[in-house]
Each structure stands twice: as structure tokens, then as C-alpha cells.
LOLONU-355998 format. One line per field, with one value per residue (C-alpha): y, x, z; residue number from 1. Coordinates in steps of 0.25 Angstrom, whole numbers, plus 5000, padded with zeros to 4 digits. Example, Ala and Ser with C-alpha at 12.3 -4.5 7.8 and 13.67 -1.06 7.14 Angstrom:
BEGIN
yy: [4982:4996]
xx: [5049:5055]
zz: [5031:5029]
pos: [1:2]
END
This chain:
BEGIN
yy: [4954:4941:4932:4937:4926:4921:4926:4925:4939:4929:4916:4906:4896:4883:4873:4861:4844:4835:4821:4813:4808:4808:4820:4828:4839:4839:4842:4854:4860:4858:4866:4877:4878:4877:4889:4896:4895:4895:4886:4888:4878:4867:4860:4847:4850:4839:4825:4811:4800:4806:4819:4831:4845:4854:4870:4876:4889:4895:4909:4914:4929:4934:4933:4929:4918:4913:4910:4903:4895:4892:4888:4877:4871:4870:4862:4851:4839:4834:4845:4855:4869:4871:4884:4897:4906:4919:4919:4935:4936:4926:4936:4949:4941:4951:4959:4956:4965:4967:4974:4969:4971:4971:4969:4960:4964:4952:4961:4974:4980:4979:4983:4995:4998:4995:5003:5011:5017:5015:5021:5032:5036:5032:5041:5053:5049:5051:5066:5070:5065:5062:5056:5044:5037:5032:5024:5021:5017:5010:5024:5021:5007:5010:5015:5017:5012:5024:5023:5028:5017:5024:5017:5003:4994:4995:4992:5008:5013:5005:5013:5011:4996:4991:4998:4992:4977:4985:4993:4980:4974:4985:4985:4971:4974:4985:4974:4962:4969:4980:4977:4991:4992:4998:5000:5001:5015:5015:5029:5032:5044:5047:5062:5066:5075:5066:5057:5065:5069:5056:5050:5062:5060:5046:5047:5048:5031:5030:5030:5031:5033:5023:5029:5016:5015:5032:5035:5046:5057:5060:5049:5060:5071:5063:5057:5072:5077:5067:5068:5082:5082:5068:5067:5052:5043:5043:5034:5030:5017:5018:5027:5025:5010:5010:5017:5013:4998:5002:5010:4997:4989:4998:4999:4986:4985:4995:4989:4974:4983:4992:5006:5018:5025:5037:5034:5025:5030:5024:5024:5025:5020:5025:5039:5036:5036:5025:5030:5045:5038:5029:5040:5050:5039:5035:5050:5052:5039:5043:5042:5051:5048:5044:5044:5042:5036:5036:5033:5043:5041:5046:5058:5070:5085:5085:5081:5089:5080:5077:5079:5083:5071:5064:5080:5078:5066:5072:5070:5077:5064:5061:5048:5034:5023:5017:5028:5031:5016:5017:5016:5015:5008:5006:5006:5006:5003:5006:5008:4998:4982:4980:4996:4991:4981:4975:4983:4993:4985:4982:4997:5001:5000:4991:4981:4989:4987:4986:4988:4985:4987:4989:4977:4968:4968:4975:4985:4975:4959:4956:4941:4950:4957:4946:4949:4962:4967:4969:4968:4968:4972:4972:4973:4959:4948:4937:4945:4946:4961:4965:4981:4979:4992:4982:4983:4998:5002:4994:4997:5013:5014:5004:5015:5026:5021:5016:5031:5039:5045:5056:5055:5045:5053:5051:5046:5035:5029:5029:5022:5012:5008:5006:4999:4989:4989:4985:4971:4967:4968:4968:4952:4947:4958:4951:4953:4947:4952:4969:4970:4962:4954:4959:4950:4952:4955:4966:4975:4982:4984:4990:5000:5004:5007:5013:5023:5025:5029:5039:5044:5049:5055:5063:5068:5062:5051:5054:5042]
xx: [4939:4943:4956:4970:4976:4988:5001:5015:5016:5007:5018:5018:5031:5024:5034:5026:5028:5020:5018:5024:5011:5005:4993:4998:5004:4991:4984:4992:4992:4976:4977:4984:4976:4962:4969:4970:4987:4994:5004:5020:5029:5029:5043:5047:5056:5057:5051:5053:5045:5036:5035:5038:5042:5038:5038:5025:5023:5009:5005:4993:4985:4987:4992:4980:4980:4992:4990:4977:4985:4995:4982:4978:4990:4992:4977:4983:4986:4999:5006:5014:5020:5032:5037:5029:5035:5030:5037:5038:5040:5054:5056:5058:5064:5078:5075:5075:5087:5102:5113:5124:5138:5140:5156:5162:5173:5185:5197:5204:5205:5190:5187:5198:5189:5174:5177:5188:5198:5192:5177:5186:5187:5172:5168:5175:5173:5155:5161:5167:5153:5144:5135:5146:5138:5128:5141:5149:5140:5125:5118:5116:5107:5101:5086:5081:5068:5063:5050:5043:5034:5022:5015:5020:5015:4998:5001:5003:5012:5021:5034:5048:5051:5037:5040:5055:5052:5046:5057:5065:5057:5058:5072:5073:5064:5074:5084:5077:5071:5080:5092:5093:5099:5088:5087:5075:5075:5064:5064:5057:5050:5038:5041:5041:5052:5060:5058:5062:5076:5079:5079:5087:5097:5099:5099:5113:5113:5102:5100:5085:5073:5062:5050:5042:5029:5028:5015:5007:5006:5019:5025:5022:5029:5043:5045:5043:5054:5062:5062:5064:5076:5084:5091:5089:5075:5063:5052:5040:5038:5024:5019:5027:5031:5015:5010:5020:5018:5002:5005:5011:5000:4989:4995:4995:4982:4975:4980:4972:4962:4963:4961:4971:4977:4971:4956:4955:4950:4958:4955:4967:4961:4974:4980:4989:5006:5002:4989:4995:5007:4999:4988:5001:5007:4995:4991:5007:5005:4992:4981:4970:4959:4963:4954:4962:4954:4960:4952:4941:4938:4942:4952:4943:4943:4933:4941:4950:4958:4967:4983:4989:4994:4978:4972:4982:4972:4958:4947:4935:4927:4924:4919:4925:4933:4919:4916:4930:4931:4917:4921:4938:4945:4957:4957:4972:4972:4982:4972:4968:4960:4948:4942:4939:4927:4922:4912:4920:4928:4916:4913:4925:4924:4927:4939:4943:4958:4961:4975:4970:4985:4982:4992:4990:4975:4970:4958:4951:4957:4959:4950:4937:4936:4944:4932:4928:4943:4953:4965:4970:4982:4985:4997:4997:5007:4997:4989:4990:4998:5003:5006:5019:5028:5042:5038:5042:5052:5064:5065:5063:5073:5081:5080:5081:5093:5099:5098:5102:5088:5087:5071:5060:5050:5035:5040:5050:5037:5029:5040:5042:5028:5027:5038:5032:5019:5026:5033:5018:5017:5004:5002:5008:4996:4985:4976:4984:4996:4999:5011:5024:5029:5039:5049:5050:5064:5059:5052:5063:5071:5060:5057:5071:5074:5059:5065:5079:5073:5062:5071:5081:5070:5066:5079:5081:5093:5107:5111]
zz: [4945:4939:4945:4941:4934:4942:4940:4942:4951:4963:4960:4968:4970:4980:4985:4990:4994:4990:4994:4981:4977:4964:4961:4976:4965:4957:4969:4971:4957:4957:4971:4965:4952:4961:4968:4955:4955:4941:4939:4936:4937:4947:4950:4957:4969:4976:4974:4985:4985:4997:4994:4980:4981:4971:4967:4961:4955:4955:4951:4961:4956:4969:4983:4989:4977:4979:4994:4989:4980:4991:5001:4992:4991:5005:5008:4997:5007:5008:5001:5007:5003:5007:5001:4995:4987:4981:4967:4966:4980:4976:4965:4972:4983:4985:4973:4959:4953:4957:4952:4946:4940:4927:4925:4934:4943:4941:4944:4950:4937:4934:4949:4946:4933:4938:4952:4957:4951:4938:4940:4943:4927:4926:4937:4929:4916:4920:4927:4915:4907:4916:4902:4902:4915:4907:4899:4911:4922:4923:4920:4905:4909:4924:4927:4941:4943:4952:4961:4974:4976:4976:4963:4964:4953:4955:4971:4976:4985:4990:4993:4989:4995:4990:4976:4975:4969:4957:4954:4955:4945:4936:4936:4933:4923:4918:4918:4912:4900:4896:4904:4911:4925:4935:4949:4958:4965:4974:4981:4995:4993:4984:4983:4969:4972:4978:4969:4958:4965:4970:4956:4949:4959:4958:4940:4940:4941:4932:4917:4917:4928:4930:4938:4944:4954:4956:4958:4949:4948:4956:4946:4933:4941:4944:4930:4924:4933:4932:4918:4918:4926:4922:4907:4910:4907:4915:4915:4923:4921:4927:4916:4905:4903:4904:4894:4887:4886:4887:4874:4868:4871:4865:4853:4849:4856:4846:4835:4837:4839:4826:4834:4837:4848:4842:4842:4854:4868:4880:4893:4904:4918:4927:4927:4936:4929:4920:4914:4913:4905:4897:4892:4890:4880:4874:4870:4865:4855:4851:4858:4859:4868:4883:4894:4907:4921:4934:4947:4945:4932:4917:4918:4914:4913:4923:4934:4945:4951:4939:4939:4929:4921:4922:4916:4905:4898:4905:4894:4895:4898:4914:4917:4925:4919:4914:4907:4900:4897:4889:4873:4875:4866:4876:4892:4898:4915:4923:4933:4946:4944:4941:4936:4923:4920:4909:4909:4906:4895:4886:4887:4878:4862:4855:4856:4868:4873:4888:4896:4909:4916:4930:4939:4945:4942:4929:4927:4921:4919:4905:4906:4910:4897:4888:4879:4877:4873:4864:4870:4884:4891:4907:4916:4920:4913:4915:4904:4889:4886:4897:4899:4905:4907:4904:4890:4890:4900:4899:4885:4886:4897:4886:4878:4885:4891:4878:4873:4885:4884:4891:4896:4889:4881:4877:4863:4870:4876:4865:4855:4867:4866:4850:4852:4862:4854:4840:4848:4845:4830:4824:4821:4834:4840:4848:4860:4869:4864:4862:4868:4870:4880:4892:4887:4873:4872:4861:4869:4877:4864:4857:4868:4870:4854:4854:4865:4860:4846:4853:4863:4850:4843:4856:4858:4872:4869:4871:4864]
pos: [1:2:3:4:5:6:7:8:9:10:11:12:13:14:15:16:17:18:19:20:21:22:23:24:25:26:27:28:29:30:31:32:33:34:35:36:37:38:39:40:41:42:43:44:45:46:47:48:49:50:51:52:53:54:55:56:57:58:59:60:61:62:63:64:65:66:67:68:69:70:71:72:73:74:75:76:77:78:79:80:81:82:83:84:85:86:87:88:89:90:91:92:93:94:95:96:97:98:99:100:101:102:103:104:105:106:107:108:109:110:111:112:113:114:115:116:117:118:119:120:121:122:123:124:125:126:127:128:129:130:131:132:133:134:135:136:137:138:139:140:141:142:143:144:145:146:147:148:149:150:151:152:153:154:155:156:157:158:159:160:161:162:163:164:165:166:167:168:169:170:171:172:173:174:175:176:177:178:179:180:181:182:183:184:185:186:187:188:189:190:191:192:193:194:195:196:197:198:199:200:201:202:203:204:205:206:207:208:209:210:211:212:213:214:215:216:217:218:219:220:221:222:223:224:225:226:227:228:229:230:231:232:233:234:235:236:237:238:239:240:241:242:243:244:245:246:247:248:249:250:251:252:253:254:255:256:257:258:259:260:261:262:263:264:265:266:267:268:269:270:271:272:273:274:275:276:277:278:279:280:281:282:283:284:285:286:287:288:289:290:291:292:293:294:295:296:297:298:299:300:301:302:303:304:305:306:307:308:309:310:311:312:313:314:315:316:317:318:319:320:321:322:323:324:325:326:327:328:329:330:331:332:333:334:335:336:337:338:339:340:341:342:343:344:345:346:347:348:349:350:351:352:353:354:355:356:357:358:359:360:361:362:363:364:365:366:367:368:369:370:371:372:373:374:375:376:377:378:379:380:381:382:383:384:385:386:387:388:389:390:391:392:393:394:395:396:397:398:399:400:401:402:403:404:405:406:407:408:409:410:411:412:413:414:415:416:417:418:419:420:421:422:423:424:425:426:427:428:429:430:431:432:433:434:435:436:437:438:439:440:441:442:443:444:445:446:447:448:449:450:451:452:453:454:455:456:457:458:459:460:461:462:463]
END
């Protein structure tokens, strides 16, 4: 496995003195690029005709690196650290969302209005119709984001504490890039049942239903019951935002290749709630010949220890990822580092696309095969097209909000992803570039009208 490249998730913040004379700061900067350290910015703090203090922020690849960093540093003569900081650590420091009011209170009568007696009338007026609380409260614009803390991110499970500054994040996200309220629900039982009764008993509250970190295959079994039995959206991110945005990517992908979704073969290594999701979208827009891998090799007839969503894309082949990946066109990992060689790459046809999405360390990094493919996609942001599940579900909650959608069909998914895919239109298209950025303010506005407009056509909108 090569280096990962430095990143801001391992960012350093090094408050150091120095003696005041000239080349002392050249020595440190040497220090950290000999250690491998990536440079931010580097800011004066303090300066005296003995000594200056100053601020330098360094992005390591890893714990271990950044301590490495930190290390030579510290053997620099005459220089010492005074403060370490761990960036993300100072990020998530007391949480990274709150609740706020959105009117202000300034006098009796708007207390008399906002709170009792006046909340009185509204109390009665949701009674009377109970579909007036998604106009008169925060129903209309909220979304839990609901887990059990048995998948979290690529880390395992970690329980309900561990899996809360995920959810957080996701609800920032929520804010940020849609402007929906969520709120992190982290529940302390991984009991589907329970899980299923806890979230319909808190719906009430809640205008849509984000499933984060659920582990497979209990994950298939609650977001079906749930949608069965709630009138309001429900979405497992994990699955859907996934092969939503992985859908995106491939389209364009195909395209600066000149072959179609129909005629390729794609090899899916991961049949866990991504792989399932992303094969059962692909097949919907198209596709026609999927061979899924997971640990034991391709998904095959043959085999007797399938469940029901891995036998619904058994093929008649048996084999390992080595032999599945032999002639693809298109290999899609959300999978564990390092299963894929490169080897294995120059084994597929010709100009031969590879998503290798596994986090934080790919199936297979991109700078090893920078020759013997098309196009390449991973999970990272340090990389070039990045398969990031933002791209789809602020906007398709967006939507499904905006409508009063009553669930989020196979056809909702599959117009979000066109939509993503046609930000990129065909001259900006480029290797390096299949999909758009996370902060192009077009993105989420696209998704939402993409989902409104399906969501009518499929009868599911009340508005």
C-alpha cells in the first residue's frame, strides 16, 4: 500500500517560540516537510526582539504521522512547542449543532402568542386537522437522523455515544446544504423491533426519517417496515445516497468512455447495504449484467449461505473478486483497503472505470493504476471525483419535504441521480471531473426539483 496523501481529517494546529533570529523558522518548516507534514497557514502571534511566537497548521495522514511530525519539531534546538491542538478534535469540541429560536420574543404579547394562552388555539387548531402541523409547527422542515451505532462509518460497531458525532454531522450537513432542521437520534438498542417502534412513536415531531450506520441485513428489514407503516419519507442514507451519487458518477463515466450501461459488465465488491442499493439502482436505470462479490467471492447460485437480498443478483458464475474482475468494464468497491491490485485492474477491458469507495483507505489508491485507467472515483476529498453521499440526500429530503411526499420511490432515486449527473455537462466532462462539487449551490436545487416532479408522477405528493 502506498502513503495516504496528507489530509485535513489528521490537522495539526502547532503553537511554537522561537529565538528571534533569522533561518530558526526555516529550520522548522524543513522539519516538518522532511517529516512528510503538509503546510496550511502559518501566523505571527507574537514577535519581541528575543524571541517570536507563531501558529502553524500542518496536515499529517494519520495519527501516528502527526505524532511523527510533532517529534521532529521537538528535536529542532532552541524551539519550543507550546501548545498542540488537534484541529478536528477543536471542531467537535461540545457539538457541532444547536437549536435555535426562530422569532424572537420582545414582549408579553408575542410570549402571550408564541406560548400560553395563545398556543392554546394552535394546539386545537392541529386537533381539529391534525394535517395543519406540518404549517403550524416545525414538522414540515425536520428529519431525524436515526441510528443504532452498529455500522458506524467503515469503523464497525461502536454503539450509540460513539455513533452520536456522525449524526451531528449529518444534521449539520442537513442545515448547511438544504437548510432542513435535523436532529441526531441515537437509540440504545439494536433490536429491529425496537427500533422500528421507537422511531414510529417518535414521528409525530418529524417530517421525514433518516436511517444512518444500521448495519445489513437488519438495516433492509427496518427501512421496509418503516416504510410500510409511516405516511412520511424514509431513507437509508447508507444504501441510497450511495448508489445514488455512485449512479451519477457512472453515468458521466461511460460517457468519456463511449459505452453504455446496458452492454457493460460491473463488478460490485461489497454486498453489504451499499452494494445491495447500488446493484438494485443500477439494474432500475439500466443495467444488465452485475456481478456482486462480497468476502467469499462472486455472489453465485451455487452458494447456500446467501440471504435474501445478496440471491436476488446470484449469477451463474462462481469464482473470487479475481476472477469476476477479469474483462469488467466497471468495478464499484464499497468493500475494505487494499482487495484490489493492479493486477487485477489491468485484467479488465479496455479503458476500464474504477470507484474504489471503500473510507478512509480505498480498495485499491488511485496513484497505483494512474495509468491503466479511464476514470477513477473514490470516497476521499483529497482525490479527484469524489462519491460523496451529500451530493443526493439534502436535496431528496429537499424535495420530499417541499411535496409532503408520502415515501421516496425507486423513481425519486433514479431522477436525483440524472440530475447530479447533468451539473457536468458533456464539454466541462474530464477524467478528473464526472461529478460536481459538494458546494455547488446547484446540486441540492436540482435534486429537490428532480424529486418533487418524480414523486408527483408516482402519486406519492400531497402538495
Amino acid at each position: 500500500m502506498a502513503n495516504l496523501n496528507p489530509n485535513s481529517s489528521y490537522s495539526l494546529s502547532l503553537t511554537i517560540e522561537l529565538p528571534n533570529i533569522v533561518g530558526t523558522l526555516s529550520n522548522v518548516t524543513q522539519a516538518i516537510a522532511g517529516a512528510g507534514g503538509s503546510f496550511g497557514q502559518i501566523s505571527l502571534i507574537e514577535h519581541t526582539r528575543a524571541i517570536t511566537q507563531r501558529e502553524i497548521t500542518v496536515d499529517a495522514s494519520s495519527e501516528g504521522h502527526a505524532e511523527k511530525i510533532v517529534a521532529a519539531v521537538r528535536e529542532i534546538p532552541n524551539v519550543k512547542i507550546l501548545k498542540i491542538s488537534d484541529r478536528t478534535f477543536d471542531l467537535h469540541s461540545k457539538g457541532k449543532i444547536m437549536v435555535t429560536s426562530r422569532i424572537s420574543i420582545k414582549s408579553k404579547a408575542e410570549l402571550s402568542m408564541a406560548y400560553t394562552p395563545g398556543v392554546g388555539r394552535i394546539c386545537n387548531a392541529i386537533y381539529r386537522d391534525h394535517s395543519q402541523v406540518f404549517n403550524l409547527t416545525i414538522k414540515q422542515n425536520t428529519v431525524a437522523v436515526v441510528t443504532d451505532g452498529s455500522a458506524v462509518l467503515g469503523l464497525g460497531n461502536l454503539g450509540p455515544e460513539a455513533a452520536l458525532p456522525v449524526m451531528e454531522g449529518k444534521a449539520l450537513l442537513f442545515k448547511e446544504f438544504a437548510d432542513i432542521d435535523a436532529f441526531p437520534i441515537c437509540l440504545a438498542t439494536q433490536d429491529t423491533e425496537e427500533i422500528i417502534e421507537t422511531v414510529k412513536r417518535i414521528t409525530p415531531v418529524f417530517g421525514g426519517i433518516n436511517l444512518e450506520d444500521i448495519a445489513a441485513p437488519r438495516c433492509f428489514e427496518i427501512e421496509r417496515r418503516l416504510r410500510q407503516e409511516l405516511d412520511i419519507p424514509v431513507f437509508h442514507d447508507d444504501q441510497h445516497g450511495t448508489a445514488i451519487v455512485s449512479l451519477a458518477a457512472l453515468i458521466n463515466a461511460l460517457k468519456l468512455v463511449q459505452k453504455s450501461l446496458e452492454t457493460v459488465r460491473i463488478v460490485i465488491n461489497g454486498a453489504g447495504a451499499a452494494g445491495i442499493a447500488i446493484a438494485a439502482l443500477l439494474r432500475t436505470a439500466g443495467a444488465t449484467t452485475i456481478w456482486l462479490c462480497d468476502s467469499k467471492g462472486l455472489v453465485s447460485h451455487s452458494r447456500t449461505d446467501l440471504n435474501s437480498q445478496k440471491k436476488e443478483f446470484a449469477v451463474d458464475v462462481s469464482g473470487s473478486l479475481v476472477d469476476a474482475m477479469q474483462g469488467a468494464d466497471v468495478f464499484l468497491g464499497v468493500s475494505a483497503p487494499g482487495v484490489v491490485t493492479l493486477e487485477m485492474v489491468k485484467s479488465m477491458a479496455s479503458k476500464p472505470i474504477v470507484f474504489a469507495m471503500a473510507n478512509p483507505i480505498p480498495e485499491i489508491q488511485p496513484e497505483l493504476m494512474s495509468d491503466d485507467v479511464a476514470v477513477v472515483a473514490t470516497g476521499r476529498s483529497d482525490y479527484p471525483n469524489q462519491i460523496n453521499n451529500v451530493l443526493a440526500f439534502p436535496g431528496i429530503f429537499r424535495g420530499a419535504l417541499d411535496c409532503h411526499a408520502k415515501t421516496i420511490t425507486e423513481h425519486m432515486y433514479l431522477e436525483a441521480a440524472k440530475a447530479i449527473a447533468s451539473l457536468v455537462n458533456i464539454s466541462q466532462l474530464d477524467p478528473e471531473y464526472i461529478i460536481p462539487s459538494v458546494f455547488d449551490k446547484r446540486v441540492y436545487k436540482a435534486v429537490a426539483e428532480a424529486v418533487c416532479r418524480a414523486a408527483r408522477q408516482d402519486g406519492v405528493a400531497s402538495e
